[in-house]
C-alpha positions as CSV (number, residue, x, y, z in Angstrom):
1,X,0.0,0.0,0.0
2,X,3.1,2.3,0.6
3,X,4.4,1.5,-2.5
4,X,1.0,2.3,-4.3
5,X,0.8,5.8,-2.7
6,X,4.5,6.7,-3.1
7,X,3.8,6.0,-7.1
8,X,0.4,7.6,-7.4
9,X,1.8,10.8,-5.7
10,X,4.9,10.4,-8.1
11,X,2.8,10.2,-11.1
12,X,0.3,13.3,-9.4
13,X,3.5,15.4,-9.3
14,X,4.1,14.5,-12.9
15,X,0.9,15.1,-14.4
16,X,1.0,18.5,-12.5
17,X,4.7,19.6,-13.8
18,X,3.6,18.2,-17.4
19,X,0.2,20.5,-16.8
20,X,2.2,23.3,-15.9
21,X,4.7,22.8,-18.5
22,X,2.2,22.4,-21.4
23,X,0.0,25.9,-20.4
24,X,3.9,27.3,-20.4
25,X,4.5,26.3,-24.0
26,X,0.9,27.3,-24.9
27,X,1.6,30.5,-24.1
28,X,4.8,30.6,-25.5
29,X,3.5,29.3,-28.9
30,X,0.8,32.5,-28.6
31,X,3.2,34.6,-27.8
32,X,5.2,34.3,-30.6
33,X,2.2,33.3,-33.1
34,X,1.5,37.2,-31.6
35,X,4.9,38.4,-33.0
36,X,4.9,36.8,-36.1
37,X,1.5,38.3,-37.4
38,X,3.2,42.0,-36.1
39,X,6.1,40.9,-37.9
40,X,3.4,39.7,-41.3
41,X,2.2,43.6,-40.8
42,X,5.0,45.6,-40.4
43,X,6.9,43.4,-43.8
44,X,3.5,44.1,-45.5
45,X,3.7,48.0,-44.8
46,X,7.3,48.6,-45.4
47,X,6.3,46.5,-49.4
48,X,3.5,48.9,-49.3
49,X,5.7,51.9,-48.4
50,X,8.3,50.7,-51.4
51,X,5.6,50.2,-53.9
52,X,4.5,53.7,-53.3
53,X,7.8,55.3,-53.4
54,X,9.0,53.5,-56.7
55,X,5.9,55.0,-58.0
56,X,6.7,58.4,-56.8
57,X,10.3,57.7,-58.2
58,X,9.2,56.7,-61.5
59,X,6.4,59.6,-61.6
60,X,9.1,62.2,-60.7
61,X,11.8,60.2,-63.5
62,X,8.8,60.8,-66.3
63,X,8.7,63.9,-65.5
64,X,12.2,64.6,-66.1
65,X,12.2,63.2,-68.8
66,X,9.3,65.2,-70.3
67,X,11.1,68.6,-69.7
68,X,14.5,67.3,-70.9
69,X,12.8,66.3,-74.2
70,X,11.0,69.4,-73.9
71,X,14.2,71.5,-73.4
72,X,15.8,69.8,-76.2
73,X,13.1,70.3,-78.6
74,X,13.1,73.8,-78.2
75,X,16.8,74.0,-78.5
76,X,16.8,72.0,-81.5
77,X,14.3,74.6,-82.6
78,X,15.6,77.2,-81.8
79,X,19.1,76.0,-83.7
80,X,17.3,75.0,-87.1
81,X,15.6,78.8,-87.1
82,X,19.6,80.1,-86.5
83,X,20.5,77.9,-89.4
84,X,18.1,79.1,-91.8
85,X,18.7,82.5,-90.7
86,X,22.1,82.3,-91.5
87,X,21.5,80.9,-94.2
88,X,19.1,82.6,-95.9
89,X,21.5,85.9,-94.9
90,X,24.4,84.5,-97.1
């Protein structure tokens, strides 16, 4: 009977520590299931945050562009009129 009560109060004290240790891993496994979904969010806004500045760097590249060729043309212009100026002069 001693024996019977010494390994019942063993296996009490393991099913307890396993208890205990089981709600400690649950809420370890939340805890970091927690972190990884802020860690899903804060990747997805920092993409977001990329996307939307590559657009405003392409935008502002167009743009650029559009006043380069735009400055050009006029130059070009304003060459071919000094060309036919000089030589309708000669």
């Amino acid at each position: 009977m001693e024996t019977l009560s010494f390994v019942l109060g063993i296996a009490f004290v393991a099913v307890i520590a396993l208890a205990i240790v089981a709600t400690y891993a649950f809420v370890k496994v939340i805890k970091v299931q927690k972190q990884i979904n802020e860690l899903d969010q804060r990747f997805a806004d920092i993409y977001q945050c990329i996307a939307q500045e590559n657009k405003e760097i392409h935008s502002r590249v167009d743009i650029f562009e559009r006043d380069i060729y735009s400055q050009l043309d006029s130059r070009l212009d304003k060459l071919v009129n000094s060309l036919k100026l000089n030589k309708s002069l000669k």
